[in-house]
C-alpha positions in Angstrom: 40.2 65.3 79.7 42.9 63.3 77.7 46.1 63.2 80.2 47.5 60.4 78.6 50.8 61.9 77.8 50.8 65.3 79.7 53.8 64.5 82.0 55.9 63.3 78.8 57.6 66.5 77.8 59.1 66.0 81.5 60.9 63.3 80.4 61.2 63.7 77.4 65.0 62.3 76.2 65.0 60.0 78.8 64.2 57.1 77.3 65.2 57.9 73.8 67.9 55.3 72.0 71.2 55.6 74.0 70.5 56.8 77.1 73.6 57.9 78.4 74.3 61.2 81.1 77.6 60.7 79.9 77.5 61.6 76.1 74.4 63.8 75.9 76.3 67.0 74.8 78.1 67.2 72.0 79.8 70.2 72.4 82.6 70.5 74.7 85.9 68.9 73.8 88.5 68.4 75.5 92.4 67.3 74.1 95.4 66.2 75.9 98.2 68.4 75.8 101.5 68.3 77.4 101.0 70.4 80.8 104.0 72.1 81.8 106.0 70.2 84.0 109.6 70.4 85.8 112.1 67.8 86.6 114.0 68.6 89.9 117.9 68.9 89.0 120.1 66.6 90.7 122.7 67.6 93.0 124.7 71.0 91.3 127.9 71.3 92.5 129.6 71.9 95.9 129.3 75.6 95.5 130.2 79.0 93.0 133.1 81.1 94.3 131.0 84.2 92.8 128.1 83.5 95.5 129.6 82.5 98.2 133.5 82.4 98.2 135.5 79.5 100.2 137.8 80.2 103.5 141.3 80.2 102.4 141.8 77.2 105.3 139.3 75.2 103.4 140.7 75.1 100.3 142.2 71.4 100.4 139.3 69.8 102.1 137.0 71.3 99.5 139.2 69.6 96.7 139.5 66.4 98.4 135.8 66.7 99.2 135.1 67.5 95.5 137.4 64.2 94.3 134.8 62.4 97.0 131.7 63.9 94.9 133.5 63.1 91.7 133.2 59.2 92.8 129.5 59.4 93.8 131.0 59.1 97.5 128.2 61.3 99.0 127.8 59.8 102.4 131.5 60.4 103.0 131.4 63.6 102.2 128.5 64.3 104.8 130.7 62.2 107.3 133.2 64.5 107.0 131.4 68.0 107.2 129.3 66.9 109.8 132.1 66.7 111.9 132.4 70.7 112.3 130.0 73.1 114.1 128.1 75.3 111.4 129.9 78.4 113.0 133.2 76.8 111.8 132.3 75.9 108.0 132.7 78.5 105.5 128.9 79.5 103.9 130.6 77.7 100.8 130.7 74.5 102.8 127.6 75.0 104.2 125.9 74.9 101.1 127.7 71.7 100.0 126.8 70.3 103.1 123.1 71.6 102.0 123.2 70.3 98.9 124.7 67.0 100.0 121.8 66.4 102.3 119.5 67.4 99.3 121.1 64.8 97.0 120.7 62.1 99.5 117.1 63.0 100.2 117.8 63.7 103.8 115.3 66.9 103.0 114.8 68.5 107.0 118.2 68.9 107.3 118.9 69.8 103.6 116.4 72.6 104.4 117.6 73.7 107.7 121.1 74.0 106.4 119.9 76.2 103.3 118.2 78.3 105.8 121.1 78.4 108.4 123.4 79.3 105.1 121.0 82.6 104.7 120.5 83.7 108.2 124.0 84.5 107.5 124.3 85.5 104.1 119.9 87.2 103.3 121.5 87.6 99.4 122.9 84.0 98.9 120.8 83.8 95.4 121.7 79.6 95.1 120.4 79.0 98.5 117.5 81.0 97.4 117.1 78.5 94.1 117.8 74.8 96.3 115.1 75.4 98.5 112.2 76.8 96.0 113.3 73.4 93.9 113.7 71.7 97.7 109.9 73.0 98.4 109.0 72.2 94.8 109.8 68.2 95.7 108.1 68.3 98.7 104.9 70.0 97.2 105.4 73.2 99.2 104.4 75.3 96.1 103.7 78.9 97.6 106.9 78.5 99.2 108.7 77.4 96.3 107.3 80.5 94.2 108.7 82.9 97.2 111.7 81.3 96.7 112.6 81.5 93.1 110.8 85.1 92.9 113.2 86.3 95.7 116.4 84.8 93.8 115.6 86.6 90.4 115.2 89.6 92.4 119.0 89.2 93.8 120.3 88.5 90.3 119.3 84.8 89.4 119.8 84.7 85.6 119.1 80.4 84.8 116.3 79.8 82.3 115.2 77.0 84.9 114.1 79.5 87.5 112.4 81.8 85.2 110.6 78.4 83.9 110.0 77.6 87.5 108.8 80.8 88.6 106.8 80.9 85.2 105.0 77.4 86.1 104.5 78.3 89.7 102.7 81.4 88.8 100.3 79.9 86.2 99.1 76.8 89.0 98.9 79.2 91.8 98.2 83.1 90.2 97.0 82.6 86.8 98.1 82.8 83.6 99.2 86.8 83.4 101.3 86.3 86.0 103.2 83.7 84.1 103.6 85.2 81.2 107.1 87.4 81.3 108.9 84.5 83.5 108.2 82.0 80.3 109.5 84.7 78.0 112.7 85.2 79.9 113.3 81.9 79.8 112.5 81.0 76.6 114.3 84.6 75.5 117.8 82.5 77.4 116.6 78.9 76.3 114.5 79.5 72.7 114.4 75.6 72.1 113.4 74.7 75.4 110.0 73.0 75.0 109.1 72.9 78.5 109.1 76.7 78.4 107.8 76.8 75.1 104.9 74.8 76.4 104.5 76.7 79.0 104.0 80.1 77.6 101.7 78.9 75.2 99.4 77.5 78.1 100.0 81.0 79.5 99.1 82.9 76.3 96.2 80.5 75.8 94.0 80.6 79.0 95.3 84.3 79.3 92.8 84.6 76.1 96.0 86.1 74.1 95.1 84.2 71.4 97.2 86.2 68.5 100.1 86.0 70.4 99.6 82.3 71.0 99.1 81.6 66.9 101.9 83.2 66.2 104.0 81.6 68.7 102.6 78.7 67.4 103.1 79.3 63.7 107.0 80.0 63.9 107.2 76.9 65.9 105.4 74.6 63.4 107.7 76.1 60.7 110.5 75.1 62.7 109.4 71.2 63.5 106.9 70.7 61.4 106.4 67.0 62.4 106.2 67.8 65.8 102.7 66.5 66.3 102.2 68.0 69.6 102.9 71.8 68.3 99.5 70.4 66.0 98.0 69.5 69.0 98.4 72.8 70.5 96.8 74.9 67.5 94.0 72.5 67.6 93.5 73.3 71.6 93.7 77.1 70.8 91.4 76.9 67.7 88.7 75.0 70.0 89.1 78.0 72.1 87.9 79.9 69.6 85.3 77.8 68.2 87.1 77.4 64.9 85.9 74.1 65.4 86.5 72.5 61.5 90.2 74.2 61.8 91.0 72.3 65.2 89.9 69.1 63.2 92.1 69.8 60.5 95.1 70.3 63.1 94.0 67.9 65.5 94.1 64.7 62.4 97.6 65.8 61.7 98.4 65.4 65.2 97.0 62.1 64.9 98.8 61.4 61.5 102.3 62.4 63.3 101.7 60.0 65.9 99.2 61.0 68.6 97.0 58.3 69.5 96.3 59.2 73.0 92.6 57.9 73.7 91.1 61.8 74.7 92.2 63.2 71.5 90.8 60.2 69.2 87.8 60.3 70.8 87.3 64.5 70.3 88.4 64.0 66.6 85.8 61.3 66.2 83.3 63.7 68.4 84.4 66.9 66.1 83.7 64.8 63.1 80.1 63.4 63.6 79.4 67.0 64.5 80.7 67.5 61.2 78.7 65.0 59.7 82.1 63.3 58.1 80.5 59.5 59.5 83.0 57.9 57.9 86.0 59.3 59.3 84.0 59.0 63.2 83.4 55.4 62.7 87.3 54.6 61.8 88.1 56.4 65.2 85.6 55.1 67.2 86.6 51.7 66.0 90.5 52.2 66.1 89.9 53.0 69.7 87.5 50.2 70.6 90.0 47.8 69.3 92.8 48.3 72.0 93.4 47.9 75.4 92.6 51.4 76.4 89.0 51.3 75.8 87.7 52.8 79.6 83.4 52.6 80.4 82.9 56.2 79.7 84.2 56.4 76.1 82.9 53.5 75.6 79.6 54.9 76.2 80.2 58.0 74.3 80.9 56.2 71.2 77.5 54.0 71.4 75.4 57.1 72.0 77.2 59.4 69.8 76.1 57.2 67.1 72.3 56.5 68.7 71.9 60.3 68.9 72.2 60.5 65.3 70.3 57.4 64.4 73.6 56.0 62.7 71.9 52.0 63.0 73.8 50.7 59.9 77.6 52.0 61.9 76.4 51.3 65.3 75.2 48.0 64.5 78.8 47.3 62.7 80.5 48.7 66.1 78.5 46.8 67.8 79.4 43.2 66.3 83.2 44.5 67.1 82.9 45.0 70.7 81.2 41.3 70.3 83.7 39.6 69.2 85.5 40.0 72.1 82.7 41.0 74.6 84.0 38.1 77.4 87.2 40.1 77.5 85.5 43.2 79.2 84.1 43.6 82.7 80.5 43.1 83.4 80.1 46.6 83.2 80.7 47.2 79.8 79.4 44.1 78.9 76.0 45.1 80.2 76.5 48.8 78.0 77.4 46.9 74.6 74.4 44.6 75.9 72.4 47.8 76.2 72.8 49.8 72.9 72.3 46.3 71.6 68.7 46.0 72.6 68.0 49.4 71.9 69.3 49.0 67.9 67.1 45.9 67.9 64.7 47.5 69.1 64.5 50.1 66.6 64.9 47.6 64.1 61.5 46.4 65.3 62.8 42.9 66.7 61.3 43.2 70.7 61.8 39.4 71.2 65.6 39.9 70.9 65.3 43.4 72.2 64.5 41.9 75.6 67.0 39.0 75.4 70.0 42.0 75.4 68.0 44.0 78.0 67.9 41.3 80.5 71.7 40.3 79.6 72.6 44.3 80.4 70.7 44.6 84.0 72.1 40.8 84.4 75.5 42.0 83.8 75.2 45.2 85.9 72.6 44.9 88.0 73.6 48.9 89.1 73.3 50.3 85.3 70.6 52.4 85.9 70.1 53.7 82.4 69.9 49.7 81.3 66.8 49.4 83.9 65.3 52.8 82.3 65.5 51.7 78.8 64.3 48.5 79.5 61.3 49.6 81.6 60.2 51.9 79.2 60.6 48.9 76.3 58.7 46.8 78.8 55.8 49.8 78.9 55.1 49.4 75.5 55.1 46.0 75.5 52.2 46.3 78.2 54.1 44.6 80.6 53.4 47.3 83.3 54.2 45.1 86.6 57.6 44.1 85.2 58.4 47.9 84.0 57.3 48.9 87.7 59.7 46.4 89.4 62.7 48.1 87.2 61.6 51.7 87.6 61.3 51.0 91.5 64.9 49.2 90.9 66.3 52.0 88.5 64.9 54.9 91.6 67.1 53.3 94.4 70.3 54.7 91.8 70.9 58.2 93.0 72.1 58.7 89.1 68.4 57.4 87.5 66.4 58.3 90.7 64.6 60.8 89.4 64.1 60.0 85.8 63.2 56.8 87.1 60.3 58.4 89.1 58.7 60.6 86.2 59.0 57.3 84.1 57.0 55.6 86.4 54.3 58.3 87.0 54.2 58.3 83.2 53.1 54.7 83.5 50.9 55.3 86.1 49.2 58.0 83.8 49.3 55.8 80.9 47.0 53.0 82.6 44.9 55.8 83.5 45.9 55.2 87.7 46.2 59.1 88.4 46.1 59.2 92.1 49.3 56.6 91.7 50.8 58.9 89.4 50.2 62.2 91.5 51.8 60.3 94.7 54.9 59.8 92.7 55.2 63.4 91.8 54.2 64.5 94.8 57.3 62.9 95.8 59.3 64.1 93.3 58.5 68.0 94.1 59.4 66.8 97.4 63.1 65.2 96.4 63.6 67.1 93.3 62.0 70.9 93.7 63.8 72.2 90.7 62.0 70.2 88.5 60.5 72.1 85.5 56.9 72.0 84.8 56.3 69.5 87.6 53.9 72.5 89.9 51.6 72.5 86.6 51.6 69.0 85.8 50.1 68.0 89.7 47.4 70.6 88.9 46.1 69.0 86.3 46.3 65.1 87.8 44.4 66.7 90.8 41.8 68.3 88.5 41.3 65.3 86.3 41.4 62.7 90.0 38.0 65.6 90.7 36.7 65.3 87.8 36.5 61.5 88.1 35.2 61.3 91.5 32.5 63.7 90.0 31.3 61.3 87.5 31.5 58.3 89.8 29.2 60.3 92.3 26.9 61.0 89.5 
């Protein structure tokens, strides 16, 4: 019975050119947008007559308490009103006091003040808003949210709690919930584009995506440069699958100026999917050239280019990153060390082949897909108790354990040692049960270890 390769469709892509678990789909992309986000407002004011209206005997302290605030002279301010017994301030000087404390980050009293403030007045809608912003600073989102929801149900008109409320919703309920408190305040504040931001976010995970184009569309008439409005109708195209669209919107994002590192590295993703090489390799290269390069695009990029047997490009990317390799950590030295031996050893040059493989598991003696690649190289060199060392090596990884395993039971199989092989899958049923195919595959090593021992006993 020929077994020689019966476990291979097991492992089959493991050991192919670029072995990465970081870059094997090609599918899924993912661009960075500008999340909606809020910037607490500083101190507001010591208080609005039409909320809560000043004693008459307080009318000369609260101007020379306002000429104080005028100078930036908080803690004399708090001096002063702290002075009094909360039963003998007006709620109007409560709330300053509140707001004071607020301003000078003294938060547990800011917040017991605002609460003291509406134990005596329920409907006091600016109390309401300080302490949703107040619970907003301190992270206390649900909080916040029953906060500003309560003051827009007493009357609270201000784009920025609508926007709040709106951005409080989408984190903690979803986008539908988000929806009509991003429309009021973009209805009050159109050019806003925190809120504009935000109800496209809404619209877009909502799955509203007509509403989101044409939100969209009138603002890209509006700013047409405004590269991350582009941005945006590539996200929501992606959505969609319009995939050759989204490139189209995502390069004239990058031609207005977007150069973060997540979106070069989709466009270059969207356009080897595309097949327009050319266009991948001058984004792959622009981003390999700065400072921002991180491990895991860096690994993208080399076995994007593998996967579709790009040698001539990778090979040219490749003497980049060499230029400057003593510039990077040992860890991506050992990847551009890697993907080096694997082109060579494509290019059918195994003597430097295994110069780079022992510079990558040198350089990182933890990159587990460096000792896989170069065991397997090693196997069909015939050097089976040096590949054995490095799949034992590569199977103490938690990341290359198991591939590491099948690779050496392939070995094992491959020098014709079954009941070797059949222990090691024996143990991978036994660490790995989900394994495909893996039941069948001990079948037939025990049948063909019988077998044997038949014809030895003949």
């Amino acid at each position: 019975m020929k077994v020689s390769h019966f476990i291979s469709f097991i492992i089959a892509g493991c050991f192919v050119v670029s072995i990465s678990s970081n870059a094997q789909q090609t599918t899924n992309f993912k661009l960075e947008v500008e999340q909606p986000t809020f910037i607490i407002p500083q101190f507001s004011g010591p208080y609005r007559e039409r909320e809560a209206p000043i004693a008459p005997e307080e009318y000369e302290m609260a101007e020379r308490l306002r000429g104080l605030l005028d100078t930036g002279d908080k803690q004399l301010v708090l001096k002063e009103l702290e002075t009094f017994y909360e039963i003998e301030l007006s709620i109007a000087m409560m709330m300053l006091k509140a707001q004071v404390y607020f301003a000078v980050e003294e938060y547990d009293k800011a917040e017991q003040t605002y609460l003291a403030s509406l134990s005596r007045s329920p409907q006091l809608v600016r109390a309401h808003v300080d302490l949703g912003q107040l619970y907003m600073l301190q992270n206390k989102m649900e909080k916040a949210r029953d906060y500003f929801a309560r003051a827009i149900e007493l009357g609270a008109k201000e784009a920025e709690v609508y926007g709040q409320l709106g951005y409080l919703n989408l984190t903690q309920h979803g986008p539908f919930s988000a929806i009509t408190a991003y429309q009021q305040a973009l209805a009050i504040e159109p050019e806003n584009k925190q809120w504009q931001q935000g109800l496209f976010i809404s619209l877009t995970q909502a799955k509203m995506f007509e509403a989101a184009q044409a939100l969209l569309s009138d603002l890209i008439a509006k700013e047409p440069n405004n590269s991350q409005f582009w941005l945006d109708q590539a996200v929501l195209q992606l959505e969609q699958s319009r995939n050759t669209e989204a490139l189209a919107s995502l390069e004239m994002a990058i031609l207005l100026g977007d150069k973060r590192v997540n979106n070069l590295k989709t466009a270059a993703q969207l356009h080897l999917q595309q097949d327009s090489f050319k266009r991948a390799v001058e984004l792959i290269k622009a981003h390999i050239n700065t400072e921002e390069l991180d491990l895991t695009s860096l690994r993208a990029y080399l076995s994007w280019l593998s996967q579709r047997e790009m040698w001539r490009d990778l090979e040219g990317v490749l003497a980049e990153l060499m230029k400057t390799a003593e510039q990077y950590d040992d860890a991506k030295q050992s990847v551009i060390y890697l993907h080096t031996a694997e082109l060579k050893r494509n290019q059918k040059q195994p003597k430097s082949a295994k110069l780079n493989y022992e510079s990558a598991v040198n350089k990182d003696p933890n990159n587990g897909f460096a000792l896989l690649s170069y065991a397997n190289f090693l196997v069909t060199e015939k050097s089976f108790i040096e590949a054995e060392t490095l799949f034992l090596r590569a199977e103490a990884l938690e990341s290359t354990q198991r591939h590491a395993m099948l690779g050496r039971a392939q070995m094992y199989v491959d020098i014709q040692n079954y009941e070797a092989a059949l222990s090691v899958l024996q143990s991978v049923v036994s660490r790995f049960p989900n394994t495909k195919g893996i039941e069948d595959q001990i079948e037939i090593l025990r049948k063909v270890i019988l077998v044997n021992k038949q014809k030895m006993e003949v």
